[in-house]
MOPAC internal coordinates of N, CA, C and O (Angstrom, degrees):
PM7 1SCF
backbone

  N    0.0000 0     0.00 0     0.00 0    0    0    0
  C    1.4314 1     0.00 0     0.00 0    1    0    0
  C    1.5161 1   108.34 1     0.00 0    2    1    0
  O    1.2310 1   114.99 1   -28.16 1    3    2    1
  N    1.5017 1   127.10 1   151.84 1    3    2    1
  C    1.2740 1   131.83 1  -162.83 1    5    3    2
  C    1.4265 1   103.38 1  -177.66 1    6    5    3
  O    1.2310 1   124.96 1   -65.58 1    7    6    5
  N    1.2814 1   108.08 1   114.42 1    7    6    5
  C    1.6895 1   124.21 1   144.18 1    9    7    6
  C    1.3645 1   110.75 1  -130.83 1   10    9    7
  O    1.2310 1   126.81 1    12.27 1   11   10    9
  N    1.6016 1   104.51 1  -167.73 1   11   10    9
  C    1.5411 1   112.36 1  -174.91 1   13   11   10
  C    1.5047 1   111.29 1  -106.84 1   14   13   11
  O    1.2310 1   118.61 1   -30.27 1   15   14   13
  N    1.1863 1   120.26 1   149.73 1   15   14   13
  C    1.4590 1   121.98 1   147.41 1   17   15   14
  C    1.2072 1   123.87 1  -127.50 1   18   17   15
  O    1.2310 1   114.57 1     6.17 1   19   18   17
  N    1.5838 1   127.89 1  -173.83 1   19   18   17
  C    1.3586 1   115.47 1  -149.05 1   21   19   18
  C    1.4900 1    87.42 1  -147.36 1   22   21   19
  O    1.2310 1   112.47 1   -68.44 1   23   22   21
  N    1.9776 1   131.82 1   111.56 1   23   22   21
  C    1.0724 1   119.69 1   160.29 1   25   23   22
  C    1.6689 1   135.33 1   -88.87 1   26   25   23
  O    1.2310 1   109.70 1   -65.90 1   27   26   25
  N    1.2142 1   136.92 1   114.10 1   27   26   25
  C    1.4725 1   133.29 1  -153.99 1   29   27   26
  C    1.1746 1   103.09 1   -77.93 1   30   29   27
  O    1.2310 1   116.00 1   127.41 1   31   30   29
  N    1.5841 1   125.20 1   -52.59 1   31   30   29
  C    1.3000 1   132.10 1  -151.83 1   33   31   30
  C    1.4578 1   116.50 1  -131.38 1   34   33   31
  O    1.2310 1   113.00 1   -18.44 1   35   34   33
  N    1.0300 1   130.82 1   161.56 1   35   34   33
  C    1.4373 1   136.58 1   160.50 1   37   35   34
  C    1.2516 1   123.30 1   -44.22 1   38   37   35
  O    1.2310 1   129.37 1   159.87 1   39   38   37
  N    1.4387 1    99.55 1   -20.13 1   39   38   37
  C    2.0143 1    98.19 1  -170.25 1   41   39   38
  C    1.6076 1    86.83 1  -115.63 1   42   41   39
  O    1.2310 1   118.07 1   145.26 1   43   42   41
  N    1.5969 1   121.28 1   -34.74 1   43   42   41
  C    1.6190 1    87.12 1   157.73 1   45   43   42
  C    2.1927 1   138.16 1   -51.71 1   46   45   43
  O    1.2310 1   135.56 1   149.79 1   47   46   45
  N    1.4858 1    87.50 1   -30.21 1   47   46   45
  C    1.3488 1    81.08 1   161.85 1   49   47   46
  C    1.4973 1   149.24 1   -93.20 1   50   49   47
  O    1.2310 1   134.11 1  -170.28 1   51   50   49
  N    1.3045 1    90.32 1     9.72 1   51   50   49
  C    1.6755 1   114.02 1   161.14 1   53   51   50
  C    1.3658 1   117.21 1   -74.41 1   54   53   51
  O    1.2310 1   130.81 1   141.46 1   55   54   53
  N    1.0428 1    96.75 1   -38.54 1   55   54   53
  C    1.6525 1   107.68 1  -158.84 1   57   55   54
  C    1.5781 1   108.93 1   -91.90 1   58   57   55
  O    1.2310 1   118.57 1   152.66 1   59   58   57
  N    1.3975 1   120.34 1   -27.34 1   59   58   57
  C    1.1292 1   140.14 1   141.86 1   61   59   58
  C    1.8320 1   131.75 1   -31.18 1   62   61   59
  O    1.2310 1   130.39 1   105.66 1   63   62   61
  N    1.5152 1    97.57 1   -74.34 1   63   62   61
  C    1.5314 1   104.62 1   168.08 1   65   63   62
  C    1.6674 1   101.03 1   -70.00 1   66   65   63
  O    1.2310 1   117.35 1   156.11 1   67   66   65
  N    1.4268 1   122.65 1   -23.89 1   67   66   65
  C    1.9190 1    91.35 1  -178.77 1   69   67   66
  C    1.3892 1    90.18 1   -85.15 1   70   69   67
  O    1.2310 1    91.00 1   169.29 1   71   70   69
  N    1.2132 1   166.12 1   -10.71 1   71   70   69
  C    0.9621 1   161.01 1  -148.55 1   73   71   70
  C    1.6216 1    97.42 1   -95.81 1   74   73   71
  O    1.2310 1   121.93 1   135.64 1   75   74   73
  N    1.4028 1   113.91 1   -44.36 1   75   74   73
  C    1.6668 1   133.47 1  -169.31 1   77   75   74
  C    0.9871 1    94.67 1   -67.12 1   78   77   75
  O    1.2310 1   118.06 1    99.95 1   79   78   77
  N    1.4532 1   121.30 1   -80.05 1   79   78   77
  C    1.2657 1   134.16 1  -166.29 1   81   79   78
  C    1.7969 1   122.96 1   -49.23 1   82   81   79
  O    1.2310 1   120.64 1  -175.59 1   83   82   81
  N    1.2871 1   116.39 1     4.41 1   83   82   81
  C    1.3315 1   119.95 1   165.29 1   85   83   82
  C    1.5842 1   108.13 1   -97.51 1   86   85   83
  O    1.2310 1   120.40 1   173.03 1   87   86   85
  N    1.4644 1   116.83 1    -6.97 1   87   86   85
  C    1.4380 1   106.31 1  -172.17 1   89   87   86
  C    1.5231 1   107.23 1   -94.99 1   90   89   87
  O    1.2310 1   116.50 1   -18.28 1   91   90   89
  N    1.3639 1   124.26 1   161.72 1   91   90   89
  C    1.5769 1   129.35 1  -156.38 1   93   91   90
  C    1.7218 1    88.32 1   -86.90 1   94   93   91
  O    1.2310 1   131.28 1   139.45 1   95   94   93
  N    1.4812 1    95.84 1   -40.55 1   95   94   93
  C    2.0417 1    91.62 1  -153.77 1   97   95   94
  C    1.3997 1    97.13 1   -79.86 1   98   97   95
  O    1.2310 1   126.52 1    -4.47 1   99   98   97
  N    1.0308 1   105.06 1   175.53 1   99   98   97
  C    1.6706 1   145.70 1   164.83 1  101   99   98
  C    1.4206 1   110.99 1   -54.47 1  102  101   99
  O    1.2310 1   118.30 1   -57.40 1  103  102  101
  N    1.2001 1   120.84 1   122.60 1  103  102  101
  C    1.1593 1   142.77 1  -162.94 1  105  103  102
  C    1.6021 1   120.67 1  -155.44 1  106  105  103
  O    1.2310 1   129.85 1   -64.74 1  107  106  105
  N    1.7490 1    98.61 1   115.26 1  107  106  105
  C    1.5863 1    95.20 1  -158.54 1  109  107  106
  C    1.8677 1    98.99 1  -130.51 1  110  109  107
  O    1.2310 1   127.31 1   -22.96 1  111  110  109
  N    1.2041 1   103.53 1   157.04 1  111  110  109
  C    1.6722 1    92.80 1  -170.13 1  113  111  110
  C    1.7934 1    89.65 1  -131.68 1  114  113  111
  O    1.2310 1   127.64 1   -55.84 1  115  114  113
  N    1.2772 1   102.89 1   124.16 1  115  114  113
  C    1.8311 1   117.50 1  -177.24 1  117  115  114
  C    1.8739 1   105.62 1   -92.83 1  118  117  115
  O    1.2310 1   126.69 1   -56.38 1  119  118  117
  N    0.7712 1   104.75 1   123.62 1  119  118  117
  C    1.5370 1   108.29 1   158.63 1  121  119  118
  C    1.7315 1   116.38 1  -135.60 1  122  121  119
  O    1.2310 1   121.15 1   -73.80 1  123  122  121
  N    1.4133 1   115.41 1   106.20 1  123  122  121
  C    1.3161 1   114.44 1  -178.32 1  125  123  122
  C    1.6681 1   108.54 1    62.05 1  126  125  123
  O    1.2310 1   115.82 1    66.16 1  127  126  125
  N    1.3144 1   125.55 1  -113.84 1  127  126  125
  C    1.7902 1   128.95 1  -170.28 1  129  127  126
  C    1.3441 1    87.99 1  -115.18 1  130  129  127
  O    1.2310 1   114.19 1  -178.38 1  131  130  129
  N    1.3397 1   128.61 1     1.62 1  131  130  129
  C    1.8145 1    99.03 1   171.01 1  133  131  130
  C    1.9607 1    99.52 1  -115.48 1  134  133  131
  O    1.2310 1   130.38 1   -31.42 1  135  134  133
  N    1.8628 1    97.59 1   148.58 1  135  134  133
  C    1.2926 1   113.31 1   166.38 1  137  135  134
  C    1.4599 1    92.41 1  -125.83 1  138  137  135
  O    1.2310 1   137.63 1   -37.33 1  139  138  137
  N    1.7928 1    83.45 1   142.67 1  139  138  137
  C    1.5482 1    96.20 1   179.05 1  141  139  138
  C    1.7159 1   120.06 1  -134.08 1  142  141  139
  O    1.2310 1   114.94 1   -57.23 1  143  142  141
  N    1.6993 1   127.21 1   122.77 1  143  142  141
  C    1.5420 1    84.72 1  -176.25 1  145  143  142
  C    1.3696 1   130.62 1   -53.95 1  146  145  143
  O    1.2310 1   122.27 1   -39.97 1  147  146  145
  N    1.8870 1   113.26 1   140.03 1  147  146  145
  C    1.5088 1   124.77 1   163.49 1  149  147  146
  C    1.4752 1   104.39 1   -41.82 1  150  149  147
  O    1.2310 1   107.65 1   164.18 1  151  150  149
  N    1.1489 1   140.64 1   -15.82 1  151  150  149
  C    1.4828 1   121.32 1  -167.99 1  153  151  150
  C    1.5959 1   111.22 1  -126.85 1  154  153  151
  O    1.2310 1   130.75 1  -130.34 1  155  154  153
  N    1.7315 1    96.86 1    49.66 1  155  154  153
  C    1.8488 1    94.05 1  -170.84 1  157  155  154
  C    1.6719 1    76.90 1  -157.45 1  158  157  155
  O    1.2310 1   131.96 1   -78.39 1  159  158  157
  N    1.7740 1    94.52 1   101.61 1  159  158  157
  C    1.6414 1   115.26 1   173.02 1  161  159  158
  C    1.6947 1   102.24 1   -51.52 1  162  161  159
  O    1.2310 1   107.95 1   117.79 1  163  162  161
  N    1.1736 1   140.10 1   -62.21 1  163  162  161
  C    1.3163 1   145.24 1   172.48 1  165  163  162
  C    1.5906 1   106.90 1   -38.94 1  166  165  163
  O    1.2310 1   124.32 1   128.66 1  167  166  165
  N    1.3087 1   109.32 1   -51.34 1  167  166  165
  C    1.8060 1    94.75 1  -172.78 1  169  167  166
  C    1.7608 1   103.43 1   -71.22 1  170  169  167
  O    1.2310 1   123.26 1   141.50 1  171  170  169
  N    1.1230 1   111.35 1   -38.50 1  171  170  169
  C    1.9148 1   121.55 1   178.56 1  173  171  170
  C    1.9328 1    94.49 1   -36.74 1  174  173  171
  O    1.2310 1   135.41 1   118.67 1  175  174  173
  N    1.0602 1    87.78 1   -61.33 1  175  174  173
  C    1.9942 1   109.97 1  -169.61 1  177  175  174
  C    1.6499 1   102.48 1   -39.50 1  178  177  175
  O    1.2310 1   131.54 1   130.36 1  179  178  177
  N    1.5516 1    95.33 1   -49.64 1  179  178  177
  C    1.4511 1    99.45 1   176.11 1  181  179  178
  C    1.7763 1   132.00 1   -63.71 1  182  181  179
  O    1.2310 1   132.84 1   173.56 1  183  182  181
  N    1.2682 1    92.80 1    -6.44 1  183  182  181
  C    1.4507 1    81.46 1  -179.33 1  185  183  182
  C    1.7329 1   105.60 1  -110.99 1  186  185  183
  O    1.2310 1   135.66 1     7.12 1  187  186  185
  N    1.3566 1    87.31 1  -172.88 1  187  186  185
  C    1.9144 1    86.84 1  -168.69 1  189  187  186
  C    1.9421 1    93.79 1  -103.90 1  190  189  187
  O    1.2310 1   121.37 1   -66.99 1  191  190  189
  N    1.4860 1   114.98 1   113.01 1  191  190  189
  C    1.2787 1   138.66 1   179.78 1  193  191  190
  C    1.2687 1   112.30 1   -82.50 1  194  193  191
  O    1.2310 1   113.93 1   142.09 1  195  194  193
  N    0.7653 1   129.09 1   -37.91 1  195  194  193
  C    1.8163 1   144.38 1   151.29 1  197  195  194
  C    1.9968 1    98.20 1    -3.28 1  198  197  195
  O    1.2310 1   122.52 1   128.00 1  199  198  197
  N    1.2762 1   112.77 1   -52.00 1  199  198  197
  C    1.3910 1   111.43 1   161.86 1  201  199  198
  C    1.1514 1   127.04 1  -148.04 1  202  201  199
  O    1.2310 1   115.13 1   -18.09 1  203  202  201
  N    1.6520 1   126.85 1   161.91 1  203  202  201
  C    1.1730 1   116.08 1  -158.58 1  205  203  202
  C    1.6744 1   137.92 1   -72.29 1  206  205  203
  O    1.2310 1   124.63 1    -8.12 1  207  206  205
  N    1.3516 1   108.71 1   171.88 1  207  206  205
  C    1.6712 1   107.13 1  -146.88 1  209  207  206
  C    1.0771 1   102.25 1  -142.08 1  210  209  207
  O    1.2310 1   126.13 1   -71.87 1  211  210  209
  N    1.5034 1   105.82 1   108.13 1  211  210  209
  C    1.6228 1   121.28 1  -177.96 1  213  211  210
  C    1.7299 1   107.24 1   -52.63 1  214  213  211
  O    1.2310 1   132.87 1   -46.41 1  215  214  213
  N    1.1498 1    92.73 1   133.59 1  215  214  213
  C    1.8154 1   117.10 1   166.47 1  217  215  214
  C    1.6225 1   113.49 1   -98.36 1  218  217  215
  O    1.2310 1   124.21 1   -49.62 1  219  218  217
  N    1.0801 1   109.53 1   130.38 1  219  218  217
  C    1.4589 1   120.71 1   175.77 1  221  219  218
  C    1.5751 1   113.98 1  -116.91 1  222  221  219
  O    1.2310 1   124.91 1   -81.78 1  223  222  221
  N    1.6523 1   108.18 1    98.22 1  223  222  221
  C    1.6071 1    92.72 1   174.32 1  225  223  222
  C    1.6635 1   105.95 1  -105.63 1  226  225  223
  O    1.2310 1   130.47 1   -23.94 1  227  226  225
  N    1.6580 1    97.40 1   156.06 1  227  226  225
  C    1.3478 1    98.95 1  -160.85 1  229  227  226
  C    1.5469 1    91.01 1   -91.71 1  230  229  227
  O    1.2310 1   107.74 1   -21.74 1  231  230  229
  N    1.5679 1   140.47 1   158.26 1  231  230  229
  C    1.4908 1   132.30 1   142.87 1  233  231  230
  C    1.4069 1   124.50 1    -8.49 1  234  233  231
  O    1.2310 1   122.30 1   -54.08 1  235  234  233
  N    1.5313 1   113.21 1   125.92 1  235  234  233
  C    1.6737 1   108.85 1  -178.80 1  237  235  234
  C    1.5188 1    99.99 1  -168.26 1  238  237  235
  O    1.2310 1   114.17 1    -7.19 1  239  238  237
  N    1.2707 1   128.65 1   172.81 1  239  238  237
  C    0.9557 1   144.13 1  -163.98 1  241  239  238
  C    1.4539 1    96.38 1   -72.88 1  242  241  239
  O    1.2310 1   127.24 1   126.10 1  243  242  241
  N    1.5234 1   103.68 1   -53.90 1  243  242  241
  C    1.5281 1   106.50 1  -166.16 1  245  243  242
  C    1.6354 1   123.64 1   -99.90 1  246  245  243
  O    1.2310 1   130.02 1  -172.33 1  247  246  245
  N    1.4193 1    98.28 1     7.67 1  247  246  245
  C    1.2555 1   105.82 1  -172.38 1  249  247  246
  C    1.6050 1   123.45 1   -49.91 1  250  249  247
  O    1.2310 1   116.92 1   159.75 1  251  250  249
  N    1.5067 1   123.46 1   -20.25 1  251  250  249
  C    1.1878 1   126.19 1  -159.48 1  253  251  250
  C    2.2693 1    94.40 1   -93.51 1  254  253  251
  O    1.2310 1   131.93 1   138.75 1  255  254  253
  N    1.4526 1    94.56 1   -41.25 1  255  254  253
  C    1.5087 1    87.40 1   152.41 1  257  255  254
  C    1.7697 1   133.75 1   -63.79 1  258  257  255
  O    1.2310 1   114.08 1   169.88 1  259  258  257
  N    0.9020 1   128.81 1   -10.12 1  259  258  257
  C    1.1569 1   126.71 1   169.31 1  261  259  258
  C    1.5254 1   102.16 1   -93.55 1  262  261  259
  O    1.2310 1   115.04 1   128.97 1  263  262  261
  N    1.4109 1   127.01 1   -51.03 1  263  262  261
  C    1.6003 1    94.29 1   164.51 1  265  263  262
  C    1.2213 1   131.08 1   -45.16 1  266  265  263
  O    1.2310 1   120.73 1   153.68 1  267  266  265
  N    1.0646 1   116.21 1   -26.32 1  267  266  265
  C    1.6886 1   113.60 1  -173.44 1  269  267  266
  C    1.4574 1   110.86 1   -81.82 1  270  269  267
  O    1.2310 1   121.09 1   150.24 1  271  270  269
  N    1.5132 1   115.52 1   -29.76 1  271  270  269
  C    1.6379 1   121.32 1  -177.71 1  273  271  270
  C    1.9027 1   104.34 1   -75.78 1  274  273  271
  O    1.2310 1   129.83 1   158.02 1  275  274  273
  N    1.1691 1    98.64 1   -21.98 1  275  274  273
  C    1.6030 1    83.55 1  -178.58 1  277  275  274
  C    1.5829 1   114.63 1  -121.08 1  278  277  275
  O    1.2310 1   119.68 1  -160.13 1  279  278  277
  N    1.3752 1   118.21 1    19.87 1  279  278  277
  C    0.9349 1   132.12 1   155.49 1  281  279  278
  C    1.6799 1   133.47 1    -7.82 1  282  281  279
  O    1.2310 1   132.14 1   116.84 1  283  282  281
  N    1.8120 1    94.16 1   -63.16 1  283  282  281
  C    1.6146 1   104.79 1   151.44 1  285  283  282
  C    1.3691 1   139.22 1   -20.54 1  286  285  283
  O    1.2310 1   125.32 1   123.11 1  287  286  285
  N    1.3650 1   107.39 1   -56.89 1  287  286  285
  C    1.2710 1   148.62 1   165.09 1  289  287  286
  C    1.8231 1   121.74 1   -44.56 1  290  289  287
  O    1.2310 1   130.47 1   123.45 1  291  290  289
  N    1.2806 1    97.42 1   -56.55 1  291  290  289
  C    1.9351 1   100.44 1   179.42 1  293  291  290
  C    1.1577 1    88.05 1   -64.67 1  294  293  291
  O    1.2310 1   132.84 1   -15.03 1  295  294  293
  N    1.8440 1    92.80 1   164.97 1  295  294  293
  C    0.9626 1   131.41 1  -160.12 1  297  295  294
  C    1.5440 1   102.07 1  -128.98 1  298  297  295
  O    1.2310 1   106.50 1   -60.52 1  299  298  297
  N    0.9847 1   142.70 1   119.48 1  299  298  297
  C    1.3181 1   140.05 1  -151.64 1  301  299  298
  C    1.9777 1   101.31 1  -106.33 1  302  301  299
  O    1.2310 1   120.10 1   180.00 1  303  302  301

């Protein structure tokens, strides 16, 4: 599964990776030729946020809750 979201601020990306980091599955964030894990504040940093940045969650138990927790976040 894969859409985009869009981070504005610094405290959106806090709130983001703790949000990630409670989910079991695999979680990958694409920008252009780099993927980075969603749940590594330093790799987030690395990419250019300026616009939005596809999320890739892999199959998981809880995956359908983590769409709903970061909801904020998509980009419609």
């Amino acid at each position: 599964m894969s859409t985009n979201i869009l981070l504005n601020s610094i405290n959106d990306v806090k709130t983001f990776v703790n949000t990630v980091s409670k989910c079991s599955c695999d979680v990958d964030l694409v920008s252009g030729r780099y993927i980075v894990d969603a749940k590594s504040i330093m790799g987030i940093f690395s990419l250019d946020l300026s616009k939005p940045i596809e999320i890739r969650v892999s199959d998981g138990a809880d995956k359908e809750k983590l769409l709903e927790d970061i909801a904020p976040f998509i980009v419609k």
